[in-house]
C-alpha positions as CSV (number, residue, x, y, z in Angstrom):
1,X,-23.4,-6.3,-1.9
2,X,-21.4,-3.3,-1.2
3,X,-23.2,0.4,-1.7
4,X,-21.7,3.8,-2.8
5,X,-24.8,5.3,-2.1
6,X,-25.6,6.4,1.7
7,X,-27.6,4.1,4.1
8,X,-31.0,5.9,4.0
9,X,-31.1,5.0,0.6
10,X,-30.1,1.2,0.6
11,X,-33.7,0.5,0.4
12,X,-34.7,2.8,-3.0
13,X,-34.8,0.6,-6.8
14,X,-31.3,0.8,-7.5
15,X,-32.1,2.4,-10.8
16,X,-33.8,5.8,-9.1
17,X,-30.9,6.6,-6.9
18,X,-28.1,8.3,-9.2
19,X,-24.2,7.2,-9.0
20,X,-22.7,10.2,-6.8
21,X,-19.0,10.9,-7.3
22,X,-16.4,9.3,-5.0
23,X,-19.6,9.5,-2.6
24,X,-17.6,9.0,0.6
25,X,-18.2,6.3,2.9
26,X,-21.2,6.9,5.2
27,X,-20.3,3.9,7.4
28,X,-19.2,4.9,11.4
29,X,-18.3,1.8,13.0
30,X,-18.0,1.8,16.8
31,X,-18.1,-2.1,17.8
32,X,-14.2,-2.4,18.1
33,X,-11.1,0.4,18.9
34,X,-9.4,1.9,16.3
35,X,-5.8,1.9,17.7
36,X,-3.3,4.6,16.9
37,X,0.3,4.4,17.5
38,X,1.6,7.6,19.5
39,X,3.2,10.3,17.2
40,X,7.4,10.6,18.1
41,X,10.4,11.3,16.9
42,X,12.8,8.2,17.2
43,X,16.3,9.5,18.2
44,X,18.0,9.0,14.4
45,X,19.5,10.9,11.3
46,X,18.0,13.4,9.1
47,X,18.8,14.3,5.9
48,X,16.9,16.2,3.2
49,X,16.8,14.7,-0.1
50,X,15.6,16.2,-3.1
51,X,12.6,14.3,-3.0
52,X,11.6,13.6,0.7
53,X,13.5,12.9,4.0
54,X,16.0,9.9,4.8
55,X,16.1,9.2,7.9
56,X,18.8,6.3,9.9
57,X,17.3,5.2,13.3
58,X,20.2,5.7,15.8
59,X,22.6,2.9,16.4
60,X,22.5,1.9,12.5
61,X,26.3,1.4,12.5
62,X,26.6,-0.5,9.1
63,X,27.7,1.5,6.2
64,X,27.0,-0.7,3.4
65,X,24.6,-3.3,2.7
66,X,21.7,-1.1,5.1
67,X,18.1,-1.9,4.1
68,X,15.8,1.0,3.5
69,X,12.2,1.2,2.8
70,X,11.1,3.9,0.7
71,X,7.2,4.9,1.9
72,X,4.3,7.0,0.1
73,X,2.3,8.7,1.7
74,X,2.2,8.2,4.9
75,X,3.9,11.3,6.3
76,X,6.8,11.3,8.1
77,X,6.5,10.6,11.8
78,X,4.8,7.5,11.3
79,X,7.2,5.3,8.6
80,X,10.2,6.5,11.0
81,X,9.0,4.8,13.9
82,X,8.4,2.1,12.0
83,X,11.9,2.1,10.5
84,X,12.8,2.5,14.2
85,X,11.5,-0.6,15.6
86,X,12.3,-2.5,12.5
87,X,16.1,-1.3,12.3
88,X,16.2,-0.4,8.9
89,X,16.6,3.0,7.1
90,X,13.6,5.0,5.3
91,X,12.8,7.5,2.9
92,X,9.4,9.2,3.6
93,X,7.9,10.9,0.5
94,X,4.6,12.8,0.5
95,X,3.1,14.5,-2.4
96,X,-0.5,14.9,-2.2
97,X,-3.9,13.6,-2.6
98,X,-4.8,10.6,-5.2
99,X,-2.9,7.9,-7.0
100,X,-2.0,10.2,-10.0
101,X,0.1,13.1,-8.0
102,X,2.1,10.0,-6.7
103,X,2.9,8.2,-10.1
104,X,3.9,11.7,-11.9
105,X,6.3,11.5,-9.8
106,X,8.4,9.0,-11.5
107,X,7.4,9.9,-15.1
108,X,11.0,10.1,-15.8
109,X,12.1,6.5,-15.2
110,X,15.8,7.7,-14.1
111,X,14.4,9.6,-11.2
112,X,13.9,6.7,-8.6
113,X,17.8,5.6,-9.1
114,X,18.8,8.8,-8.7
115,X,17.0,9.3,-5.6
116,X,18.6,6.5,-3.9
117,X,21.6,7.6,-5.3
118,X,21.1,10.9,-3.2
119,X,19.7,9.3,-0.4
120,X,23.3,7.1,-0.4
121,X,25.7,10.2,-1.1
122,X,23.8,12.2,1.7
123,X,23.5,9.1,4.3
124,X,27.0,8.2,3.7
125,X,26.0,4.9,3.2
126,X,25.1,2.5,0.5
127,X,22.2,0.5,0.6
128,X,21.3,-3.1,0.5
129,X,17.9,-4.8,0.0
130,X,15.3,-1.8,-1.1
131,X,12.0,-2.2,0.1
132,X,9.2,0.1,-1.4
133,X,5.9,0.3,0.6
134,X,2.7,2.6,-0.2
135,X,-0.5,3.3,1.9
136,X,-3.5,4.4,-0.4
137,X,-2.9,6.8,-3.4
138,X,1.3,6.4,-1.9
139,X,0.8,2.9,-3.6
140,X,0.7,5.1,-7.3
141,X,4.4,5.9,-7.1
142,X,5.4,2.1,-6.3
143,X,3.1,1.4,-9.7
144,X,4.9,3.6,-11.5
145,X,8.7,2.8,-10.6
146,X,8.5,-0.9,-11.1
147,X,7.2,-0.3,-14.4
148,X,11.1,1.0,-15.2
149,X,13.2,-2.6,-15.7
150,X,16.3,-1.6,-14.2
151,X,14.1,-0.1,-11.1
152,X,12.5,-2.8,-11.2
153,X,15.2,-5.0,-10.7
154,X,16.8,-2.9,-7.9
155,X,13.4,-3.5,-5.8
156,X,13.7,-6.6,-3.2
157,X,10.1,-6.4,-1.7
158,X,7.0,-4.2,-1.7
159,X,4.2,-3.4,0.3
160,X,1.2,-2.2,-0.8
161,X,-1.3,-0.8,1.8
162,X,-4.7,-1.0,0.6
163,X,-4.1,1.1,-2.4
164,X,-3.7,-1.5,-5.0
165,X,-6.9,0.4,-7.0
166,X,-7.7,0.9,-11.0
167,X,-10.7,2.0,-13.0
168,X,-13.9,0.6,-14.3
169,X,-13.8,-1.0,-17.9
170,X,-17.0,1.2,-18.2
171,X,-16.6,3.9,-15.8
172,X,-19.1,2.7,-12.9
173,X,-19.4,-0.3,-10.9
174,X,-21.8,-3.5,-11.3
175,X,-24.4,-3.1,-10.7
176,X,-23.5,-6.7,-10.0
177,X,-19.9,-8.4,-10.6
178,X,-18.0,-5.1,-12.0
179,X,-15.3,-5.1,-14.8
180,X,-12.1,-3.9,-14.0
181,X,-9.7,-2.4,-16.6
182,X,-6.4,-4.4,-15.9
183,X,-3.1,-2.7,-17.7
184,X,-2.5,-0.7,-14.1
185,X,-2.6,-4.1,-12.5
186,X,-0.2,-5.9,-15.2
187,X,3.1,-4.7,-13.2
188,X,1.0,-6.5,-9.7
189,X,0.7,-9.6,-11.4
190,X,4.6,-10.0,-12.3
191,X,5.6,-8.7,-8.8
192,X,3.5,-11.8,-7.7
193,X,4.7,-14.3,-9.7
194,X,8.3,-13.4,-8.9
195,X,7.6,-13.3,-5.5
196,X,5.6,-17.1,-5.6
197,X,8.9,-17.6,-7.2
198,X,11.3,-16.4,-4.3
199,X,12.6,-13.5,-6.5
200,X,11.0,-10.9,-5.2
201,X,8.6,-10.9,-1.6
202,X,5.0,-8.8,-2.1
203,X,2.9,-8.5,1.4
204,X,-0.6,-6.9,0.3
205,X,-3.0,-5.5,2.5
206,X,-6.5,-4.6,1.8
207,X,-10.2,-3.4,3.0
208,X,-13.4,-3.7,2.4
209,X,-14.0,-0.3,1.6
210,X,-16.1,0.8,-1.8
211,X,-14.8,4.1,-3.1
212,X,-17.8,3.4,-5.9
213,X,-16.2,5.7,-9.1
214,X,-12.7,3.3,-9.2
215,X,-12.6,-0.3,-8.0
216,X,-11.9,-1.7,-4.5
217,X,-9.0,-3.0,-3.2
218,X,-11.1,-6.3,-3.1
219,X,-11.7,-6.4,-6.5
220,X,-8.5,-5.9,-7.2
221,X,-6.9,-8.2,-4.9
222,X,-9.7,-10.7,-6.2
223,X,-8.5,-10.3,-9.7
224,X,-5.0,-10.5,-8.6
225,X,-5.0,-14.1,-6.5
226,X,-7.8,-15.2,-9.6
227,X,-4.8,-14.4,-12.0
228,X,-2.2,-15.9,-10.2
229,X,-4.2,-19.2,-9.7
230,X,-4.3,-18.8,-5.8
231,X,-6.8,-19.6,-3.6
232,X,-7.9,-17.3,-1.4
233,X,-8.4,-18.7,2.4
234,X,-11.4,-18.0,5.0
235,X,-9.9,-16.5,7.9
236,X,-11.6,-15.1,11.4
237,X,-8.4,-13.6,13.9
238,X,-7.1,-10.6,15.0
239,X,-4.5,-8.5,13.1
240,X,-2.2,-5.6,14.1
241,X,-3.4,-2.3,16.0
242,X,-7.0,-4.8,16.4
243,X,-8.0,-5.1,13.3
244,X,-10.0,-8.0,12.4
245,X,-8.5,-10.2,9.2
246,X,-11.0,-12.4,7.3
247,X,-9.2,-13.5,4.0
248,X,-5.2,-14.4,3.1
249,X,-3.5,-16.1,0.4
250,X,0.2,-17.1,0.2
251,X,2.3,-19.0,-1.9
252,X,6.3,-18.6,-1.7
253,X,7.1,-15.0,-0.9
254,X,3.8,-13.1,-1.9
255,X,1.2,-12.8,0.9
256,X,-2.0,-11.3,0.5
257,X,-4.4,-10.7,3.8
258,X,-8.2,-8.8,3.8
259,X,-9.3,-7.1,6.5
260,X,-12.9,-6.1,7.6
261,X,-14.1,-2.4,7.7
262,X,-15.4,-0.5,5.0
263,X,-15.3,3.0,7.1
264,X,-12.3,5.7,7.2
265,X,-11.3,4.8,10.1
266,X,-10.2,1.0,8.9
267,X,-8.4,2.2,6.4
268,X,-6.4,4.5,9.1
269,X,-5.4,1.2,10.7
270,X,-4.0,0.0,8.0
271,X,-1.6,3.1,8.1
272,X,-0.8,2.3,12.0
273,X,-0.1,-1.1,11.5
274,X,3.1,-0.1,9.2
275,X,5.1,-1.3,11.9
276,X,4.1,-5.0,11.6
277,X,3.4,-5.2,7.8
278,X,7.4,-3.9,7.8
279,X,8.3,-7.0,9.9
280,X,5.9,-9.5,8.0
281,X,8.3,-7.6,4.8
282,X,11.6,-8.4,6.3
């Protein structure tokens, strides 16, 4: 049983300690490192857009058909160095705290094709597959473009960083199994089955973490493989920037893997472990 409520009062009737808002984690876990790839500045290309930075690795000699991942939130250092070692062009985006700053914006469904169209007239280049990829509230934006058709179909692959998240059907969890309210999920659920159908490829990360006012990425992921008639598969090894992964699920191109850690800092190394997740993506 997860708790939003902090340790010293696990042991209290659960109906005499009040729901706190967005109480944050009191967890501090200490039994394994929590990695973190070096901050750099890969030798590369950079050009202002009007929303975010483009950014070609050096060496990138191709001018057409150049793969580029478009990343939320997770500033700008850190998705270039993944872009680096992965030999692909990105677009980093910031915009603030929370999903909603993220999904407003792409409001206007015309904006995300004319951003690559900037990102192509100020790269000189024209790109190939797109990828989209989200850590936390970045994932918002990716929500909100694919819910366009013809964005939609421009997208190859996605990958979402635990941040797939949605509300409460009645604004609080449980206090047993919780409803979820599903219509932000709807536009998951076809990325899935296109990918189990080779259309599309979807790599999904997740924690264990219990923000307690809007569900987990475990719920959602739950309700995600439940929907999708996927099993999802015990699993005890390491995973990137050593974290530990307990859970996957896969069929075609969709892949969906848990981690453990329910504490700030495992959701940080989900962040760091961009680099792999990109790979696992291509």
């Amino acid at each position: 049983m997860r708790l939003a409520f902090p340790v010293a009062q696990a042991f209290l009737p659960v109906f005499l300690v009040a729901q706190q808002a967005q109480n944050p984690s009191p967890m501090v876990e200490h039994t394994r490192a929590h990695h973190r790839l070096k901050e750099e500045t890969p030798p590369g290309r950079r050009e202002k857009l009007d929303l975010g930075t483009l950014f070609l690795p050096a060496g990138m000699k191709a001018r057409t058909g150049v793969p580029v991942l478009l990343f939320f939130h997770g500033g700008t250092w850190l998705p270039e160095v993944a872009a680096a070692r992965n030999r692909v062009a990105v677009v980093s985006i910031q915009a603030g705290a929370g999903s909603g700053s993220y999904s407003r914006l792409f409001e206007d469904p015309k904006r995300f094709l004319a951003l690559l169209e900037d990102a192509e007239s100020k790269g000189g280049i024209r790109f190939g597959r797109v990828m989209l990829g989200g850590w936390s509230a970045g994932c918002g934006a990716i929500r909100q473009i694919l819910r366009d058709p013809a964005a939609y179909q421009r997208v190859a692959a996605v990958l979402l960083i635990d941040g797939m998240h949605t509300d409460y059907a009645d604004g609080k969890p449980g206090p047993l199994e919780s409803k979820i309210t599903t219509p932000n999920l709807d536009v998951w659920l076809q990325l899935g089955r296109d990918s189990i159908a080779g259309r599309k490829r979807a790599v999904v990360t997740h924690t264990e973490i219990f923000p307690g006012t809007f569900a987990s990425t475990t719920e959602t992921a739950d309700y995600l493989v439940a929907q999708l008639g996927l099993k999802l598969q015990p699993v005890l090894k390491w995973g990137p920037m050593g974290t530990q992964q307990l859970s996957e699920a896969r069929a075609g191109k969709f892949r969906l893997l848990g981690f453990a850690g329910n504490s700030a800092p495992d959701h940080v190394d989900q962040l760091h472990s961009l680099p792999v997740f990109l790979k696992w993506l291509l």
